[in-house]
N, C-alpha and C positions, 0 to 999 in steps of 0.2 A: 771369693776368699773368705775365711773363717773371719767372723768378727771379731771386734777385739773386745777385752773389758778395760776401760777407762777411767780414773779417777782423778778428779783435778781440783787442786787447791787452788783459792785464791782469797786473798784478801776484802777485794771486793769485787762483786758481780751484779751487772746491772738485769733487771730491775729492782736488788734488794739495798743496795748501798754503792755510790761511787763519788770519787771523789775527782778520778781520770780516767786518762783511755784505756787501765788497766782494766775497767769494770763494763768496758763498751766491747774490750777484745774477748775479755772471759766468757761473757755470756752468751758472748757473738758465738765464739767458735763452738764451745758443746752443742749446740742444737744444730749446727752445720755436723760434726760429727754424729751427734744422731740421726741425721738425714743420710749417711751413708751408712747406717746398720749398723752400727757401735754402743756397744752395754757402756754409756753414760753416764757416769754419776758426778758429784761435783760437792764441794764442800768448803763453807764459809763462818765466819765467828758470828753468833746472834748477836750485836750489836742489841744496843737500847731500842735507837731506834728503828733497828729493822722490825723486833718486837714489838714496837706500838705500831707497827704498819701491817704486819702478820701474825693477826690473831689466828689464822687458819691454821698455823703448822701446828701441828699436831706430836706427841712424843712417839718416842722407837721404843718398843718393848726389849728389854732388855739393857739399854742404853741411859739409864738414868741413876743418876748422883754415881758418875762410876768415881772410883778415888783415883788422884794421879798426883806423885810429889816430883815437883821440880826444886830441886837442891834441897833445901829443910824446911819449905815448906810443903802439906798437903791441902791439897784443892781438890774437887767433884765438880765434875760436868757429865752434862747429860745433853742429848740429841735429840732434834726434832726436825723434822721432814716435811716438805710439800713438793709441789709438784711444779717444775720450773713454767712460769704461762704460756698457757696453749701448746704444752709438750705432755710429754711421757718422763721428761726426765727428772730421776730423783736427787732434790737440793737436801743435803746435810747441813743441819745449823749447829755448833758447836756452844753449847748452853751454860756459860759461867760468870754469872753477873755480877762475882770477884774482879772477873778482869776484864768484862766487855760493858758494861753497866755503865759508860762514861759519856763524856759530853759530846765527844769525836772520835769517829774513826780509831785517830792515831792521835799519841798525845806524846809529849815529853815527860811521863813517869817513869820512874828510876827502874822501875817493874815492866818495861814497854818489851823488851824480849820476854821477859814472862809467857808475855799474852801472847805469844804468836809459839814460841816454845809450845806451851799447851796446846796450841792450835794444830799443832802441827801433830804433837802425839797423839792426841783426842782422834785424827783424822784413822793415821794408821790403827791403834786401838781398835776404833769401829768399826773398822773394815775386817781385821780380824773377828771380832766380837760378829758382827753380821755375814761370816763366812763367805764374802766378797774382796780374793784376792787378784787383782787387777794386772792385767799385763803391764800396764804405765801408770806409774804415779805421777803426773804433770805438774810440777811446782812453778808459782810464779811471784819472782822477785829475793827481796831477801829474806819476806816476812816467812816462808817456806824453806829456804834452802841449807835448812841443818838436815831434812830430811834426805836426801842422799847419804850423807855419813851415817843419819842414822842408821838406813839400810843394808849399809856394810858393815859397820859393828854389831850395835848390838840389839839388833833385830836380824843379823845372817845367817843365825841357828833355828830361828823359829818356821816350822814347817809352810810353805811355803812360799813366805816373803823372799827367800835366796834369786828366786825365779824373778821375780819383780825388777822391773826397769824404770829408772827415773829420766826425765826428762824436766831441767830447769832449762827458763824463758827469762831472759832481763827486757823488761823494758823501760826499764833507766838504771846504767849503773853508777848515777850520782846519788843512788839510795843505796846504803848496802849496810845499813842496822847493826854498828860498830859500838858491840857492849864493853866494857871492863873483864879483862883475864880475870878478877877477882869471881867474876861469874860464873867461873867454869862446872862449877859443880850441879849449876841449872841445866845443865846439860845433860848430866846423868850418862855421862862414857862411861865410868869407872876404871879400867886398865888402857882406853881406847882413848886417852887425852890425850897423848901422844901425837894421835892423826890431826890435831890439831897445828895452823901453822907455828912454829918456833918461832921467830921472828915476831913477828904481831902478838903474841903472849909476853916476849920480854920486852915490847915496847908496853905492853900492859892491854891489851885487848884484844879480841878476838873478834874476826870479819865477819858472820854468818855468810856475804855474798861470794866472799871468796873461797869459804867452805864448799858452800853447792858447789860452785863452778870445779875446785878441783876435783869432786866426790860420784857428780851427776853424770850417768853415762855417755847423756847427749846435753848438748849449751844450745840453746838458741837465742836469738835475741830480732827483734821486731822490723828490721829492714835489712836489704845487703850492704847498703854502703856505710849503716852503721856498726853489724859486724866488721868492717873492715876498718872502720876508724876508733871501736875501742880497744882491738889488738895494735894499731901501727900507728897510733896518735896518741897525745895528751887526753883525748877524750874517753880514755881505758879509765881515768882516775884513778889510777895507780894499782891496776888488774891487768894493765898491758902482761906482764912478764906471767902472770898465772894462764891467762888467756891462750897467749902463745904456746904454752908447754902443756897446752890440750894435743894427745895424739889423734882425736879425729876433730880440732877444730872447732869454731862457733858455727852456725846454720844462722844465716840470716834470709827471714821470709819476713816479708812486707805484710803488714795487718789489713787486714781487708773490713770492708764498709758494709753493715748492716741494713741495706736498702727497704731493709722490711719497715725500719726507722726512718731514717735519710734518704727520701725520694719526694720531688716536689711533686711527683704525681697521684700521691694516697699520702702524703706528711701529716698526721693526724693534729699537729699542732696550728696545721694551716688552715685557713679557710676560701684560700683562694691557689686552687690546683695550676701547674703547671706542666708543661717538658717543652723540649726544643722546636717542636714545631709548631706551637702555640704558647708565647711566650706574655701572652695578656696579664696573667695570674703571677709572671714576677713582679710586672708594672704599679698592679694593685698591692701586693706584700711590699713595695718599696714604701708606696704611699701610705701605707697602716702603719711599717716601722715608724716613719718621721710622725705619724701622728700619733703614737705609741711612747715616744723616746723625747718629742719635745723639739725635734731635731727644723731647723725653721729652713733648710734645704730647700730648695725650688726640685723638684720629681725629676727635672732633664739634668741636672747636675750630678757629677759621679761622688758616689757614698762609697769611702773606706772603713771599714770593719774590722775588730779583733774580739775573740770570747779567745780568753785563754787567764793562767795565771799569771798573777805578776809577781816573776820570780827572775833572778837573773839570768838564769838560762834559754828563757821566752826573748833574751834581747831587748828586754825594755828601756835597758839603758843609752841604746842606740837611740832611741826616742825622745831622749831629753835636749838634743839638738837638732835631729831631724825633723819632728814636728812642730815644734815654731815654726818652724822656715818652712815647711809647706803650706802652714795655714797662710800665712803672710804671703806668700807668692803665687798659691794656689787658688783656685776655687773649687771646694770640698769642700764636705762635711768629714765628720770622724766618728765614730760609735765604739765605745770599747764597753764589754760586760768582762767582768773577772775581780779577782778577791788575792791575795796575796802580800808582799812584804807592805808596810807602813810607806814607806817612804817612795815609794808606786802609784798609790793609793794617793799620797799628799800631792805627787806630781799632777797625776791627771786631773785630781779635783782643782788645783788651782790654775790648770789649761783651759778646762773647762769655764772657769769662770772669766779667765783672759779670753775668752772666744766664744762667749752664751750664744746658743742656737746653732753654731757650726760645731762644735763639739760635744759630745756626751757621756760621761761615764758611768756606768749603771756599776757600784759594787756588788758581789755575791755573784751566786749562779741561778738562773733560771731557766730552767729548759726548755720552756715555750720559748721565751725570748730568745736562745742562741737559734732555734729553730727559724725562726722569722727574720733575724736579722742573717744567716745563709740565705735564705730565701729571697731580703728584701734589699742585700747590698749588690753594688755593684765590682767589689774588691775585695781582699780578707786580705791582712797584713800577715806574715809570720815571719819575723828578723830572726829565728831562732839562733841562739850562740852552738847550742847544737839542739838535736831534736832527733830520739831515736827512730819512731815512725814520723807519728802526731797523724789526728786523725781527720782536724778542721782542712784541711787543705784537699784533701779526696772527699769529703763533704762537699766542700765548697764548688770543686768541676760540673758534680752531679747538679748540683745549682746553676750555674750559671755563672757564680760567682768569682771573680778570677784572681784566683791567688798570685799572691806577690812572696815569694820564699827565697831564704838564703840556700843557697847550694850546699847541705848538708842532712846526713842520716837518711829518713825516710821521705823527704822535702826533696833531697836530689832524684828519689829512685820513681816520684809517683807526679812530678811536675816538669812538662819540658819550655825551655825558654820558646816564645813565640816569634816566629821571624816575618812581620810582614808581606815581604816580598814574595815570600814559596805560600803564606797562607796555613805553614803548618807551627804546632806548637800548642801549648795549653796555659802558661801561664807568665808569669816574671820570674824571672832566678836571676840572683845576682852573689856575686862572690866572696867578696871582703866583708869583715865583720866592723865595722864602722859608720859612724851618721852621713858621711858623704853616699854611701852604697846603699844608705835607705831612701836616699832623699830621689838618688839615682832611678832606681827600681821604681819608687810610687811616681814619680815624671813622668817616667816612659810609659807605665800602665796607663796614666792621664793622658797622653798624648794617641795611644792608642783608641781610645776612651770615644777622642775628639775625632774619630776618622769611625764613623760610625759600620761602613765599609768590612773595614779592619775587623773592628769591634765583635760584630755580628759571626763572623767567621772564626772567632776567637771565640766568644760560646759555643758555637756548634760543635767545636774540636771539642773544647772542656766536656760540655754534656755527653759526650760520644762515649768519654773514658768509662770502662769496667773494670772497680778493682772489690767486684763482690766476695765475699765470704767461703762460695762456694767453690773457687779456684783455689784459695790457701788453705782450705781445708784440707785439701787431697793432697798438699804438701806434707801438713802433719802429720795425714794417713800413713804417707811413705815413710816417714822419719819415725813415725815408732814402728811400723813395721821392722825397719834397720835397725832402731835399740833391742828390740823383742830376740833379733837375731844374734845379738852379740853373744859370745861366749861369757861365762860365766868368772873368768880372771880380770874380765874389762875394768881397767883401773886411770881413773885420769892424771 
């Protein structure tokens, strides 16, 4: 088949900047795409800090201090380029230290669509500018998704963008970068605000996620059964009804796992190798975390684990009565790394010091450390309230590690409950979303725990699972091969 040409925005792409699994999938998936033959390219904001980390990128001739006005104001950015590590593929950095020059990522300034507006024109610009017009523009999330409407306004006369197929990806649509109507001129439609929704303008604001979604030829979003829960549940947050009156639907494909990262058998963060049939090297990563983390744990006793945010949606509120009561009735340890709301943050640290040595909480992220503690626990908690893939739980199998998840999103689609008796299964799933169903869920993991029998056949399954990169790439092959296909009236 003819290759295609590719171009994919994103917010963040690891190795240059991440904050989530949005920068694990992004980066995952273009070099799986390159691996099947595909003119790859990919495009992100020079951040501050990407900059003091990449002095190597280098400028694009032609591409600098170009001028672009969003509403009344004018700004200049300019491009610079390297080379994505250990590929061929070419990284676009979007150069405006107006609006990327800040402390984080993502910030709450009033200006915060600005910066992704610009990003987003700066992308198509360039592409124009460097006469690389791409079969798919890949948009992900909201910080992207005016770029389909752009596409169909007022970029549908310029030669040949018309041809051009977009392809937006939610992988959370509890993010969807909800500015003030008053902003609309940042938008720069001109006759074309119109296309904007009515509703949402006379409530006073405008959706960008719901813009992509009505505008983008193809929706996809990060698991099936979370496609299926933000069309027909509350977990649409309130996209249910736009979602629905897509005539070809959302696509839900499962993110898959970068093993080139996540393998206990070359894990560069490791020093003590592992896989299934020489299981010495989780033994020792057990014994490095507890002497790493402070954790006063005896090695044969089962360690539960969570790296995630502490956010309400991660379920941590489940925790405030569930984990008492297991420390007290259980014997475990606990290990949580992650950064998030205050009042998360205050809880663990004062459990922690109700329970010195059995409990741990490491604030921030460190990616050795999430490394070693998959590697070195014997459980990974995910209560998620919802959870569109989430990427620690298919980590965690290829470890050994045996996740504990609520039955939901991408938790239902990549974890099966383990049933003793047939020997088959991979993890804990449990169904209600409350502290009895967690308390529930980490019990019977423990008790499985204590049947060492059980146990052992219970990682062999886990570690058996493949949910590498290179399966769901050949998914997205198909899927823009299908948008590439559509007729030119395709309208959502």
């Amino acid at each position: 088949m003819v290759p295609l040409k590719l171009c994919i925005l994103s917010s963040e792409i690891m190795p240059y900047a991440k904050t989530g699994g949005l920068a694990d999938v992004a980066g995952a998936l273009l070099q799986e795409l390159k691996q099947l033959g595909h003119d790859v390219r990919a495009f992100m904001p020079l951040y501050a800090s990407v900059r003091r980390a990449h002095p190597e990128l280098r400028p694009v001739l032609g591409l600098e201090n170009v001028g672009i006005r969003i509403g009344a104001t004018d700004y200049a950015f300019s491009i610079r380029k390297g080379s994505f590590p250990g590929t061929k593929i070419t990284m676009y950095f979007v150069d405006c230290p107006e609006l990327f020059d800040r402390a984080a990522l993502y910030t709450f300034d009033a200006d915060e669509h600005r910066r992704f507006l610009l990003f987003t024109r700066a992308a198509i610009e360039s592409c124009r500018r460097l006469e690389f017009l791409p079969d798919i523009f890949h948009c992900n999330d909201w910080h992207t998704a005016f770029l389909p409407l752009l596409l169909r306004t007022v970029y549908s006369r310029i030669a040949g963008l018309a041809q051009v197929r977009s392809v937006l990806t939610i992988h959370n649509i509890g993010y969807q970068g909800i500015m003030p109507a008053a902003a609309v001129a940042d938008l720069g439609l001109g006759t074309f605000e119109d296309k904007l929704d009515a509703g949402d303008r006379a409530a006073g604001v405008i959706n960008p996620l719901k813009t992509g979604i009505k505008f983008a030829d193809v929706v996809t979003t990060v698991s099936p059964t979370y496609a299926r829960e933000i069309c027909e549940t509350a977990l649409g947050m309130g996209m249910q009804e736009t979602l629905r009156k897509r005539t070809n639907g959302v696509v839900g494909i499962l993110n898959g796992v970068d093993y080139r990262e996540w393998d206990p058998r070359h894990d560069p963060h490791l020093t003590a190798h592992f896989d299934a049939n020489d299981l010495h090297g989780k033994r020792t990563n057990k014994q490095r975390l507890l002497a790493t983390t402070g954790l006063t744990l005896e090695p044969h006793k089962p360690l539960v684990s969570m790296v995630t945010r502490l956010a309400e949606q991660k379920g941590i509120d489940l925790l405030f009565d569930a984990l008492p009561a297991l420390l007290q009735e259980r014997d475990l340890g606990f290990l949580i790394l992650g950064a998030g709301d205050d009042r998360y943050v205050e809880f663990f640290g004062d459990l922690a010091r109700r329970f010195p040595g059995r409990i741990v909480f490491r604030l921030g992220h460190d990616e050795s450390l999430a490394h070693l503690i998959e590697a070195g626990s014997d459980m990974f908690l995910m209560p998620s309230h919802y959870e569109p893939c989430g990427l620690n739980q298919m980590y965690s199998l290829r470890y050994g590690t045996i996740p504990i998840v609520r039955n939901t999103g991408g938790l239902a689609d990549s974890v099966q409950h383990f049933d003793p008796a047939t020997g088959r299964g991979t993890g804990c799933v449990f169904n209600d979303y409350d502290a009895p169903a967690v308390r529930w869920a980490v019990g019977t993991a423990l008790d499985w725990f204590a049947d060492q029998k059980s146990w052992q056949q219970l990682m062999q399954n886990a570690m058996a699972q493949d949910f590498s990169w290179a399966r769901q790439a050949l998914k997205y092959e198909q899927l823009y091969r299908s948008a590439v296909a559509l007729p030119n009236s395709s309208s959502a």
